[in-house]
N, C-alpha and C positions, 0 to 999 in steps of 0.2 A: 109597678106603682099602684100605689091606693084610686081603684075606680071606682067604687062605691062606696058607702059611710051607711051604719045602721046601728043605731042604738035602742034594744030591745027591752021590755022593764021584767020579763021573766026569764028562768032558764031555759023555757020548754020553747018559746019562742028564738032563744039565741042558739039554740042546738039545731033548730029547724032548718037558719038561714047555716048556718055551719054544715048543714047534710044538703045543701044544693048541688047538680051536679054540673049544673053547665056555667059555674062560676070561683075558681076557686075562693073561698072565702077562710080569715083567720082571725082567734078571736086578739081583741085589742085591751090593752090593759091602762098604761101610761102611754104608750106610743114612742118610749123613746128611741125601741129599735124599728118598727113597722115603718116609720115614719120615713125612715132613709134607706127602703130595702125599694130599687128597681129595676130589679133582672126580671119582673112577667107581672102582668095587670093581677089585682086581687082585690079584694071585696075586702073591708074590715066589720068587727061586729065588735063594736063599745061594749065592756061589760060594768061601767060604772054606776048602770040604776041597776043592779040586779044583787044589790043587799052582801055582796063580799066581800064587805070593807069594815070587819069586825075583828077585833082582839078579842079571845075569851081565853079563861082557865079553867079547867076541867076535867074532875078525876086523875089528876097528877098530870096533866098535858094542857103544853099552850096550845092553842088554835090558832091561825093566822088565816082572813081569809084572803084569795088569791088578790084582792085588789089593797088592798094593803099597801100604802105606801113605803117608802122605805125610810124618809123621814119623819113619818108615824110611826116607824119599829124606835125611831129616837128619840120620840118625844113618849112613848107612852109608860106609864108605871109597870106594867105587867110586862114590858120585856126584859128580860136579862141583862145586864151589863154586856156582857161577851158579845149579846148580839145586834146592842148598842154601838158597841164601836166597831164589832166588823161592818154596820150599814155607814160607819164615818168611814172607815178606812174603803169601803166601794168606791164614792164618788162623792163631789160637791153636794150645794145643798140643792141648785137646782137643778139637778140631775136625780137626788133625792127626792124629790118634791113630785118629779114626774113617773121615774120606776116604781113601778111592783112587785110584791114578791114573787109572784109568778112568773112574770115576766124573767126579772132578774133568774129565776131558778130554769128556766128553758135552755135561755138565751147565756148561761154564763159558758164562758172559757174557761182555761187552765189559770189564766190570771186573774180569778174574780178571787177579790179580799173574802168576799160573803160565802162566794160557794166552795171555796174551801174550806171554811167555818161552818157552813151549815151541814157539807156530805158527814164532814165528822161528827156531827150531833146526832145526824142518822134520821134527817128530817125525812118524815113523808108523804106522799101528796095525793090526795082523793082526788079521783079522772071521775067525770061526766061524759055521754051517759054511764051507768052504772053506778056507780058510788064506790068502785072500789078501790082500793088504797094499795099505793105501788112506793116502793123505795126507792131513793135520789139515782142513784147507778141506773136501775132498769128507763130510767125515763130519759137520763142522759145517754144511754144507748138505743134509745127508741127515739130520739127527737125529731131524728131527719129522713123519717119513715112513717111518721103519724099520719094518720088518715081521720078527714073529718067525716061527722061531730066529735071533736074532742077536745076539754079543757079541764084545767085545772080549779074546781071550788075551793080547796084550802090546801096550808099545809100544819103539820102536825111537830110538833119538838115535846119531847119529855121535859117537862120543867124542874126537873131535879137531875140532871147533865149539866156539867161544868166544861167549858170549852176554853181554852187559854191557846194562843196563835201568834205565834214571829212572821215576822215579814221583811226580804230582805231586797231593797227597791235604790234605785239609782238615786232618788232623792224621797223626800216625805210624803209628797204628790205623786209619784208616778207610782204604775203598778206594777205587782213586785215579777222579783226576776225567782226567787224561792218562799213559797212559805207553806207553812209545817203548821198544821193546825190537831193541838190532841183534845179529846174528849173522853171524862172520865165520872164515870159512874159508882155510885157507895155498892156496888157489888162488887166492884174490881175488876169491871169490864174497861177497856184502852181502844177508841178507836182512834186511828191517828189516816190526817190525809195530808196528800203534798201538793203544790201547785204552781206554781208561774212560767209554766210551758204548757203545749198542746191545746188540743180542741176542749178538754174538762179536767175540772179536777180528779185527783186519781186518790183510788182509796190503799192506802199500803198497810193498814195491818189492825185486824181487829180481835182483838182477844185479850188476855189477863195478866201476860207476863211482858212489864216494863221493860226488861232488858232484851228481847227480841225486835224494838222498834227501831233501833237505829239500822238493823240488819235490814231489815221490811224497809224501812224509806232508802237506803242504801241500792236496793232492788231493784225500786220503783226508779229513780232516778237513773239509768242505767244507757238509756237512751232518752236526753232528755234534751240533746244539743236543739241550739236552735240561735235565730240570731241576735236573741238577750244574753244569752251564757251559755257556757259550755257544759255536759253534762260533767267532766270532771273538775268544776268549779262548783259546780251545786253540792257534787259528793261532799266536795271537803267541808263546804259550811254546814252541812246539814247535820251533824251531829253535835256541835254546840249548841245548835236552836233546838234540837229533841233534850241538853244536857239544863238548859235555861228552863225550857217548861215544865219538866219533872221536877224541878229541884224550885219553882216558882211557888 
């Protein structure tokens, strides 16, 4: 549970309290997952004055930074459609109101409406210290291994990727039990991911040639059983929703 509370107004101060070692400490975004996490004491580190909470456009690239709401990805001019309504299809509004992208991008599952939308855009996310820039995958295989000082400043989407996503959920409100999210580029790049099983979204197939993706999500789903559906229920639907968005 949360033993300590510190909200820092620079970076170089919240990386400080993040490199303690006789405390674990993590940093805090919205809170809406920290909040209910109590398997061992921890420190938190607010990063709401530390200037994150910017939309920009730039050189062909959105910016989003890490504190970013997700009901800010809804309301603001400069985000995409696509990525409008994968932040409606996440969650209510105040559940919106409180996640962050960063947050959201750690912390997502196999069933995040978002992070199956965004791994196929091929978002990526500048780590402090350093500044260097890691793709979605490496960070979702690294999450539960991270060692502090370590957070996420922003993340990065080409604003000229098209993302279009089926989702196929027991009702409108809940999260889905499949969905197939492709992202497609004016070079004739295809990344396509699947999702509503396991611990992340999975990336099944990135390259040029549309008629390889049904085989590639075919793949990916292969062992996907679980107790929303069975992997040969997801098989069979999943090539009408890769047949719906190509031809969308």
């Amino acid at each position: 549970m949360i033993v300590e509370y510190h909200r820092p107004s620079t970076v170089v101060q919240a990386l400080e309290i993040l490199s303690r070692p006789n405390l674990k400490s993590l940093p805090l975004g919205g809170g809406s997952v920290l909040s209910r996490k109590r398997d061992e004491d921890f420190a938190v580190v607010d990063l709401q004055s530390l200037g994150l909470d910017t939309i920009q456009t730039q050189a062909g690239k959105l910016i989003l930074g890490a504190t970013v709401r997700l009901q800010t990805l809804v309301e603001d001019v400069n985000s995409p459609v696509w990525l409008k309504t994968a932040c409606l299809r996440e969650a209510g509004r105040n559940s919106r109101e409180m996640s962050t992208i960063a947050g959201l991008l750690v912390c997502a599952n196999g069933r995040s409406p978002l992070g199956i939308a965004l791994l196929a855009a091929d978002v990526t996310l500048t780590i402090l210290p350093g500044g260097d820039d890691r793709d979605y995958p490496s960070v979702l295989a690294a999450r539960k291994d991270i060692r502090q000082p370590w957070l996420i400043s922003r993340a990065v989407l080409d604003d000229a990727v098209e993302v279009e996503f089926e989702f196929v959920a027991r009702s409108p409100a809940d999260l889905p039990v499949l969905g197939v999210a492709i992202a497609k580029w004016d070079s004739g790049r295809f990344r396509v991911t699947v999702g509503g099983f396991g611990d992340a979204p999975v990336l099944a197939y990135d390259g040029i040639h549309s008629s390889e993706i049904v085989s590639a999500i075919d793949n990916a789903l292969q062992n996907s059983d679980d107790e929303w559906a069975s992997a040969e229920y997801r098989r069979s639907i999943a090539p009408a929703l890769v047949k719906r968005l190509l031809e969308g």
